[in-house]
C-alpha positions as CSV (number, residue, x, y, z in Angstrom):
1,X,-36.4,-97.1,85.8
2,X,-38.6,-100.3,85.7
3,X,-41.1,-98.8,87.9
4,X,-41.1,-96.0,86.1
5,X,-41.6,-98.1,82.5
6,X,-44.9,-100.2,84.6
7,X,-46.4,-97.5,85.2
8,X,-46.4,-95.6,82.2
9,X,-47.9,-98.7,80.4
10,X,-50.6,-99.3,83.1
11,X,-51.3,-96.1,82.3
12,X,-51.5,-96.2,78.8
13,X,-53.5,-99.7,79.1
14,X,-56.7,-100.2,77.3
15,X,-58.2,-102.7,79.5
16,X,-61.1,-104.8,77.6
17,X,-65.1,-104.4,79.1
18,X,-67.0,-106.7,76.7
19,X,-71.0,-106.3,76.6
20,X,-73.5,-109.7,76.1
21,X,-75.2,-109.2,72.6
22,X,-78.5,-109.5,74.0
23,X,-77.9,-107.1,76.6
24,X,-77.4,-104.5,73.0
25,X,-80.2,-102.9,71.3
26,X,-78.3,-100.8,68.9
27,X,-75.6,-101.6,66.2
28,X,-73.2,-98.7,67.7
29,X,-73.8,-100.8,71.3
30,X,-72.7,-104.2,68.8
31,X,-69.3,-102.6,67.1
32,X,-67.9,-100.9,70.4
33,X,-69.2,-103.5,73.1
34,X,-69.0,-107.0,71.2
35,X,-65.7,-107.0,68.7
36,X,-63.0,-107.1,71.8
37,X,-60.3,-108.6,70.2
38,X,-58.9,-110.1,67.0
39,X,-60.4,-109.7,63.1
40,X,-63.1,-108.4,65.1
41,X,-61.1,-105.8,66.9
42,X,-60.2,-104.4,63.5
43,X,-63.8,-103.6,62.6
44,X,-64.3,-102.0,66.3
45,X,-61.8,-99.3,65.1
46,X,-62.5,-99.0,62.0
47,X,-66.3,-97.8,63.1
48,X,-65.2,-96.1,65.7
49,X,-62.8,-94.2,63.3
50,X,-65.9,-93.4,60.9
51,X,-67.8,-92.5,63.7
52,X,-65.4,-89.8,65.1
53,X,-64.7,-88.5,61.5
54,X,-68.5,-88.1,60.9
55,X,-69.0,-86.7,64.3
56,X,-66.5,-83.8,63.8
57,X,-68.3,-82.9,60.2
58,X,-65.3,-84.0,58.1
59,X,-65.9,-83.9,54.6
60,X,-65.1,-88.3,53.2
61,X,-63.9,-89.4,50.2
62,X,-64.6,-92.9,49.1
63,X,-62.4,-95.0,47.2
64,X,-64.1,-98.1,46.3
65,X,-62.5,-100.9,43.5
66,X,-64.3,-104.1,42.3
67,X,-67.8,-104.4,40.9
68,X,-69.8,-102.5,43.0
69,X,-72.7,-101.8,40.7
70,X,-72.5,-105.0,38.8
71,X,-73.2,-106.8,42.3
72,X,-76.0,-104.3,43.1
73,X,-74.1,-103.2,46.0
74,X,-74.5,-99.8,45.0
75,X,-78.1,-99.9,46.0
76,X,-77.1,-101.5,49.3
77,X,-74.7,-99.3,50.9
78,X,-73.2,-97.3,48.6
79,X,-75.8,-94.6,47.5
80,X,-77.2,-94.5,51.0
81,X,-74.0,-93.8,52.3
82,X,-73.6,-90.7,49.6
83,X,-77.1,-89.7,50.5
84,X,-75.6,-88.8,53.8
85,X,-74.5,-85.4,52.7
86,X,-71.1,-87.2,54.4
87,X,-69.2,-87.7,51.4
88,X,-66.7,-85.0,49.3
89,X,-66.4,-87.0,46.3
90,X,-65.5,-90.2,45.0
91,X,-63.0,-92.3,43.1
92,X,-63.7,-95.7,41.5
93,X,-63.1,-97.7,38.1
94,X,-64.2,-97.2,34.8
95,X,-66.0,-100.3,34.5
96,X,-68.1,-99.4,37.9
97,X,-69.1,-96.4,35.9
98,X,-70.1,-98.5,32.5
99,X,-72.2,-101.7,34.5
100,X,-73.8,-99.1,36.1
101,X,-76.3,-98.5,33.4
102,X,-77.0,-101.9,32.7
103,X,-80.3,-101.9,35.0
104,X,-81.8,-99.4,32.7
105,X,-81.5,-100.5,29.4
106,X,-84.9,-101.1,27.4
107,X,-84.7,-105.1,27.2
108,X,-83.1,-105.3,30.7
109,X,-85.6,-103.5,33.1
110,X,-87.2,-106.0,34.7
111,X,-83.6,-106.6,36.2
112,X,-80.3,-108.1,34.1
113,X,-78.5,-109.8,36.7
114,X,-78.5,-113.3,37.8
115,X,-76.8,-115.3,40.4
116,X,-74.4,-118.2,39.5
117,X,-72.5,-120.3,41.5
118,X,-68.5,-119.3,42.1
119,X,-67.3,-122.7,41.0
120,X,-69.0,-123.3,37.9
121,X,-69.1,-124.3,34.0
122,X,-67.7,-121.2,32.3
123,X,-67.8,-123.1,29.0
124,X,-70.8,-123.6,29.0
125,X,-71.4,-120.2,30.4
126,X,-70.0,-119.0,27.4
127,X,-72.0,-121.2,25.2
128,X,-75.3,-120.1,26.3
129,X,-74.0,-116.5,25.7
130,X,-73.3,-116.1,29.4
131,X,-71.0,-113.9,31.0
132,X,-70.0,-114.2,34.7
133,X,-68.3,-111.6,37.1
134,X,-67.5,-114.0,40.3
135,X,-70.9,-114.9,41.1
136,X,-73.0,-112.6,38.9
137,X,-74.1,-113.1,35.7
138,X,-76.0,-111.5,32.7
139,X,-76.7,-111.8,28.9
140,X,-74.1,-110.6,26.3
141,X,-76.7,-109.0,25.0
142,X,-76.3,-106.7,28.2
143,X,-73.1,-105.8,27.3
144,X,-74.0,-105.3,23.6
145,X,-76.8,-102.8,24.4
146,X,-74.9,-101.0,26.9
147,X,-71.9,-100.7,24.1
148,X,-74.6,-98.9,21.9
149,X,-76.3,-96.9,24.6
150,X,-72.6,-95.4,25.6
151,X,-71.6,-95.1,21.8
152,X,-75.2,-93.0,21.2
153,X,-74.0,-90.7,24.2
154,X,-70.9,-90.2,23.0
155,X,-71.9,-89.0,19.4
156,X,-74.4,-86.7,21.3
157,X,-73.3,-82.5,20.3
158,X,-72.1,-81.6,24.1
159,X,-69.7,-84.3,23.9
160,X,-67.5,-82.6,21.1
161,X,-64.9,-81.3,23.3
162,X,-62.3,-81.6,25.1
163,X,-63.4,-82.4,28.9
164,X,-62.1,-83.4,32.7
165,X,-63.3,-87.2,33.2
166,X,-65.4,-85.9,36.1
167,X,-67.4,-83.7,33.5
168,X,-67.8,-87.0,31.1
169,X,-69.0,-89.0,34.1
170,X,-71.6,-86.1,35.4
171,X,-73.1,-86.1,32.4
172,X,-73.0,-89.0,31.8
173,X,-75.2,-89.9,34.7
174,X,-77.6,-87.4,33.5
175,X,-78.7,-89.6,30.8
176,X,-78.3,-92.4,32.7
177,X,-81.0,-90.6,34.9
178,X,-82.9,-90.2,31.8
179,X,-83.2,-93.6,31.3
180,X,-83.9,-94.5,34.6
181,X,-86.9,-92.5,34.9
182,X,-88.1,-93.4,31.6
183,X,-88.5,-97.1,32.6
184,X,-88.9,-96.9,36.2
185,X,-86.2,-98.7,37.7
186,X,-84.0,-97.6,41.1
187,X,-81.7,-94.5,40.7
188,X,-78.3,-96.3,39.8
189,X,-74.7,-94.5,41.2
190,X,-74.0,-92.0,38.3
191,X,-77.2,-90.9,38.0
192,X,-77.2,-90.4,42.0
193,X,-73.8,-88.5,41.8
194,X,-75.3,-86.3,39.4
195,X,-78.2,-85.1,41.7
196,X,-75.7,-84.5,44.3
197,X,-73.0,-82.6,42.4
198,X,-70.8,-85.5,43.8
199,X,-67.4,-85.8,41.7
200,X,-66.4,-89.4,40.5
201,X,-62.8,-89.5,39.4
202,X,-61.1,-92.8,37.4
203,X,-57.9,-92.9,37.4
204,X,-57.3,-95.3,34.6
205,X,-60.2,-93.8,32.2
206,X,-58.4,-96.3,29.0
207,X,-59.4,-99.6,31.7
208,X,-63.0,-100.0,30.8
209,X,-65.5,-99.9,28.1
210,X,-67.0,-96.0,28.6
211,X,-63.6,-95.4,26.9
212,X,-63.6,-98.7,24.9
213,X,-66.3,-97.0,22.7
214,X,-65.1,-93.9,22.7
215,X,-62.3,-95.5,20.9
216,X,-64.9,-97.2,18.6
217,X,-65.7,-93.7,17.7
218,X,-62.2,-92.3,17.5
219,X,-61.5,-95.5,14.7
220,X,-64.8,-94.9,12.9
221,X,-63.2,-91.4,12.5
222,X,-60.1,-92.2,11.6
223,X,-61.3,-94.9,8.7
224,X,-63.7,-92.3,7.1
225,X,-67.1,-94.0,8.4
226,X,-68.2,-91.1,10.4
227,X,-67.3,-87.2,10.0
228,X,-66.3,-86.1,13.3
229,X,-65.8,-87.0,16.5
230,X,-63.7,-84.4,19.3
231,X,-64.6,-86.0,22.4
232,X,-61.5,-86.0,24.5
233,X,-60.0,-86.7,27.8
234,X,-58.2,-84.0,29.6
235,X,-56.4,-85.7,32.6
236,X,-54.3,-82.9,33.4
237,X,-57.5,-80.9,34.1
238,X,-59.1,-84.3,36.0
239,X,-55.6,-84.3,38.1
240,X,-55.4,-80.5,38.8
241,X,-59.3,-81.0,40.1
242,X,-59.0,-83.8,42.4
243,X,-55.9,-81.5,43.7
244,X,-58.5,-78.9,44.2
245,X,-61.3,-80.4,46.2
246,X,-57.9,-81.7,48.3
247,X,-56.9,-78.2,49.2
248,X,-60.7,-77.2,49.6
249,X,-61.0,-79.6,52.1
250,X,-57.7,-78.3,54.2
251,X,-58.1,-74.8,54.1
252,X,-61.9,-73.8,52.9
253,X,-64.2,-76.0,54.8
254,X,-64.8,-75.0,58.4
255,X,-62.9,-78.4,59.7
256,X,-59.7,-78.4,57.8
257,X,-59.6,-82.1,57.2
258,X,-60.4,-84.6,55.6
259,X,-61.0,-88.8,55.7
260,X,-60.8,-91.3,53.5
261,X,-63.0,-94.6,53.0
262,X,-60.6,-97.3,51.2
263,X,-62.2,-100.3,49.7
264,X,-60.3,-102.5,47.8
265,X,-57.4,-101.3,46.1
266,X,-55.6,-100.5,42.9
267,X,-55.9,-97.1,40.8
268,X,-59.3,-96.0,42.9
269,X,-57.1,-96.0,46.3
270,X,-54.0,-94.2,44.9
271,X,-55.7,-91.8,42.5
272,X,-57.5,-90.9,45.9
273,X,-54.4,-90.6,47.8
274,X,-52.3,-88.8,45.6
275,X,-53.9,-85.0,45.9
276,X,-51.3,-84.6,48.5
277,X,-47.9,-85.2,46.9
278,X,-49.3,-83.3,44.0
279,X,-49.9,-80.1,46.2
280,X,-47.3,-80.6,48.5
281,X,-44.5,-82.5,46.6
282,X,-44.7,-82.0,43.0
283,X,-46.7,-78.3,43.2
284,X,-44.8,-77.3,46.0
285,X,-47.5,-75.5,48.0
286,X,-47.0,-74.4,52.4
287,X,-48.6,-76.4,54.6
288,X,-50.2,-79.4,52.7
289,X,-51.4,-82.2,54.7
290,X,-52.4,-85.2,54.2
291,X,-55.8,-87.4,55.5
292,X,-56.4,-87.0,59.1
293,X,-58.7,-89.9,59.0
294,X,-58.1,-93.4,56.6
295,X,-59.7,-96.4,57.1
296,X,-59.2,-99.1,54.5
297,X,-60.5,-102.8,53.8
298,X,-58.5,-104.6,51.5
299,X,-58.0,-108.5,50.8
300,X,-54.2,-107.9,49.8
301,X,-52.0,-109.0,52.6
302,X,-49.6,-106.3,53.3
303,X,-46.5,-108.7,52.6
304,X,-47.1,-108.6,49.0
305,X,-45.7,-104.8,49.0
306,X,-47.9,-103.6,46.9
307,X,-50.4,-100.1,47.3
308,X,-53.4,-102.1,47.3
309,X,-52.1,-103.5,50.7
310,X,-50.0,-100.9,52.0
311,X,-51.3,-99.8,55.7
312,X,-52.1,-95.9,56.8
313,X,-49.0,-96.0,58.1
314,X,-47.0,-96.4,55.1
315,X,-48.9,-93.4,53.3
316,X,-47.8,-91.5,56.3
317,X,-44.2,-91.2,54.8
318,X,-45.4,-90.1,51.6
319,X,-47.2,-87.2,53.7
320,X,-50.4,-89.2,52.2
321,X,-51.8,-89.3,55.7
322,X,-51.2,-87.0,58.4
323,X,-48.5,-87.9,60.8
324,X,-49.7,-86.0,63.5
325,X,-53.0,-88.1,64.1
326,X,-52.4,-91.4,62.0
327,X,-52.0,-93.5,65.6
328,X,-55.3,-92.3,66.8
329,X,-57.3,-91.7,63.3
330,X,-56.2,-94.5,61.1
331,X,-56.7,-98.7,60.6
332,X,-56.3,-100.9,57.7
333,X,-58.4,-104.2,58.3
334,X,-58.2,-107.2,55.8
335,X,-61.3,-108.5,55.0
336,X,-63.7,-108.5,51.9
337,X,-65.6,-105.2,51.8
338,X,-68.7,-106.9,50.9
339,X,-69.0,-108.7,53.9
340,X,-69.1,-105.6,56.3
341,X,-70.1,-102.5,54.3
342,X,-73.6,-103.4,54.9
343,X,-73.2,-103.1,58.4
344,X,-71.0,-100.8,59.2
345,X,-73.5,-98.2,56.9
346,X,-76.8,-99.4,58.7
347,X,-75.0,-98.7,62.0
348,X,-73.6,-95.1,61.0
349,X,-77.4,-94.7,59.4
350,X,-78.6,-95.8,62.7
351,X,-76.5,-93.1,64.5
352,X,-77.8,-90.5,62.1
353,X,-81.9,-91.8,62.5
354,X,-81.2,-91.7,66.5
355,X,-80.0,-88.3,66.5
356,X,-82.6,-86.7,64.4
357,X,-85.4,-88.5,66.9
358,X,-83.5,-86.4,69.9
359,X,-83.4,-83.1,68.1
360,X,-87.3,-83.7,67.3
361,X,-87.5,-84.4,70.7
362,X,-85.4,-81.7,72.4
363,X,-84.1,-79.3,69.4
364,X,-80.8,-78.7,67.9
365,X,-79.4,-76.4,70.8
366,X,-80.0,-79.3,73.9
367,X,-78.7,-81.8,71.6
368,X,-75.9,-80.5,70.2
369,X,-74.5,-79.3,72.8
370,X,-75.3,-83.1,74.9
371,X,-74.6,-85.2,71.9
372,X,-71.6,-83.1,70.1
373,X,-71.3,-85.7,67.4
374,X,-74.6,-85.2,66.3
375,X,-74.0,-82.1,64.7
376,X,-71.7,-83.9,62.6
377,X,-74.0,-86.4,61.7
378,X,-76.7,-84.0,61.2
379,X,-74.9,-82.1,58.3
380,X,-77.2,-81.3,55.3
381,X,-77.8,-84.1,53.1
382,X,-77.7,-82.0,50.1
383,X,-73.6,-82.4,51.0
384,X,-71.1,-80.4,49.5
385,X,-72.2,-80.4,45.9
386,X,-68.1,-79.6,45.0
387,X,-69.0,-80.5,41.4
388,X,-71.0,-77.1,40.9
389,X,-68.3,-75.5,42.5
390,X,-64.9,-77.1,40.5
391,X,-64.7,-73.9,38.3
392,X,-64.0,-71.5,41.5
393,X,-61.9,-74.1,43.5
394,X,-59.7,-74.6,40.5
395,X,-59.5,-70.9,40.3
396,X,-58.2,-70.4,44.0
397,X,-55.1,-73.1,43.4
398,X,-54.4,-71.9,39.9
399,X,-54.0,-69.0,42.4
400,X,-51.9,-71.0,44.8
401,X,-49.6,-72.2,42.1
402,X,-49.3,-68.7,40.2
403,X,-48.5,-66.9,43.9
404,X,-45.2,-70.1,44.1
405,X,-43.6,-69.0,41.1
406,X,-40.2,-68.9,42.1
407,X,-40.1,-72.3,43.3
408,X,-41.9,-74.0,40.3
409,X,-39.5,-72.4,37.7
410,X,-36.5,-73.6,40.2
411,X,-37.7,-77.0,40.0
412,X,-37.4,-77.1,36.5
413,X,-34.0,-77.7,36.9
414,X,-31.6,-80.3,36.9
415,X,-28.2,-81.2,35.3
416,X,-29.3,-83.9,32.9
417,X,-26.3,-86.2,31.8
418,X,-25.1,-85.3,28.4
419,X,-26.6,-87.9,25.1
């Protein structure tokens, strides 16, 4: 039985071949060859995991927390990364959607962030009108022109209804664009979703200051100082879509699967999750599965139980990931995104770049059928666009939900305890 136990491990082994750095002239050669063991083993998998999942054409969301476009990191990594054609749609904060627009606001052009040290003099911070986010900083007035800027949108005629957040934050980045163009500064994250038709759901819209002033509108209504204002919310709607693109994903894209980027925690990384208990669970739909592929970085340690921290693995009993693959297809490393985005991005980018010099080189057919994962790679950068189609794909599961009619009306039961 022992030597039967031996050699079932030996087989199983994964024994460790480490490469020099200077004997690697790629960042795919650095990641697989120079990251054996430890923290850095973690990052090994978790571009190796990216790599597979963009090599078999799966469709990605991205759930990314924290202040991405405050810190400029948007420009960095992000919107290349969505310029890939790689990525489904995306989930983040309201406030990542509001600092967005700072860069393009009339006074603030020339560029409205400065750097400050972590470990500084808030008071007088605040004093000199100053306001800090970690080590970023910029003007109140910033905030104050951004406040009217949103409030002006807001008031704007195609506004006066009731709409999905995605809808708000689509158009949202249209004017955003607008402005942008107008005083020539860099294409900002909204404005970039917008091009692409790329989704952007929040799942706590009432969190941030897009909704902050919508409120101011609301109250200006409500004390008689303006006529009218309809703008509304409709989160059901914003649910029910996200659950759409989910099922999309499973059954009407040619791979049947999807991954998921993590980055940070919070409402971003469980409104991303949670398309799956909603078809499955609460809908009741055949055959729902969860992400084939998850990779998270997070800076919660997973002993604090909460969902920022939680591992793959834990989703995988909520049917959040699928159980079938989640050994082979899943990691959770804990790390600060910002340190390693960059890279892992310029080395994916770099996988894309090398395998558009072979096909110039040799053609699709020769490299494709060489180099499998480029045809992965290679998909069409104009991606998925799933925003121009939201109408039809919440068409199919309104479908779905009508054609399980005898389960939903039996799950409306239950024998409540008399009051």
């Amino acid at each position: 039985m022992s030597g039967t136990v031996k050699k079932m491990s030996a087989k199983h082994r994964h024994y460790v071949h480490v490469r020099r750095v200077d004997e690697c002239s790629t960042l795919d050669e650095l990641f697989t060859h120079c990251l054996p063991s430890f923290g850095g083993a973690f990052l090994r998998r978790i571009y190796q995991i990216l790599d597979r999942a963009i090599g078999m054409g799966c469709p990605l969301t991205v759930a990314v927390s924290g202040p991405v476009t405050v810190s400029g990191q948007h420009h960095t990594w992000l919107i290349p990364l969505l310029e890939t054609g790689w990525v489904a749609y995306l989930s983040t904060t309201d406030a990542v959607c509001y600092h967005d627009g700072h860069r393009s606001l009339d006074a603030y052009k020339s560029g409205p962030i400065h750097e400050v040290p972590i470990f500084t003099d808030d008071a007088a911070l605040r004093d000199e009108g100053t306001i800090r986010v970690t080590d970023m900083a910029f003007d109140e007035g910033v905030l104050l022109d951004q406040d009217r800027f949103v409030t002006a949108v807001l008031a704007l005629p195609e506004f006066q209804r009731k709409m999905a957040g995605t809808e708000l934050r689509f158009l949202l980045g249209k004017y955003y664009a607008a402005q942008e163009r107008q005083n020539g500064v860099t294409s900002g994250l909204l404005s970039t979703c917008y091009d692409a038709a790329i989704p952007i759901f929040v799942g706590a819209p009432g969190d941030g200051s897009v909704f902050l002033n919508s409120m101011k509108l609301w109250a200006m209504r409500q004390a008689g100082l303006i006529p009218a204002y309809a703008f509304d919310l409709d989160l059901h709607a914003e649910v029910f879509e996200a659950c759409a693109y989910h099922r999309w994903g499973l059954f009407d894209n040619s791979v049947h699967a999807l991954g998921t980027l993590i980055l940070g925690g919070g409402v971003p990384k469980n409104y991303n999750l949670q398309p799956e208990p909603a078809l499955g669970q609460v809908l009741g739909l055949p055959n729902v599965r969860g992400y084939q592929f998850d990779v998270q970085i997070v800076t919660a340690p997973v002993t604090d139980g909460s969902l920022s921290s939680c591992p793959p693995a834990e989703a995988v009993t909520w049917g959040k990931v699928d159980k079938d693959t989640y050994l082979q297809t899943t990691e959770s490393m804990q790390s600060d995104y910002s340190i390693v985005m960059p890279f892992l991005i310029k080395a994916l980018l770099d996988n894309r770049a090398r395998y558009e010099h072979m096909v110039s080189e040799e053609g699709e057919e020769a490299v494709f059928a060489r180099e499998p994962k480029a045809r992965g790679y290679l998909r069409a950068r104009a991606g998925y666009r799933l925003f121009d189609q939201r109408d039809e794909l919440c068409r199919r599961l309104t479908e779905d939900v009508r054609a399980n009619r005898a389960w939903l009306l039996e799950s409306l039961a239950y024998p409540l305890a008399a009051r």
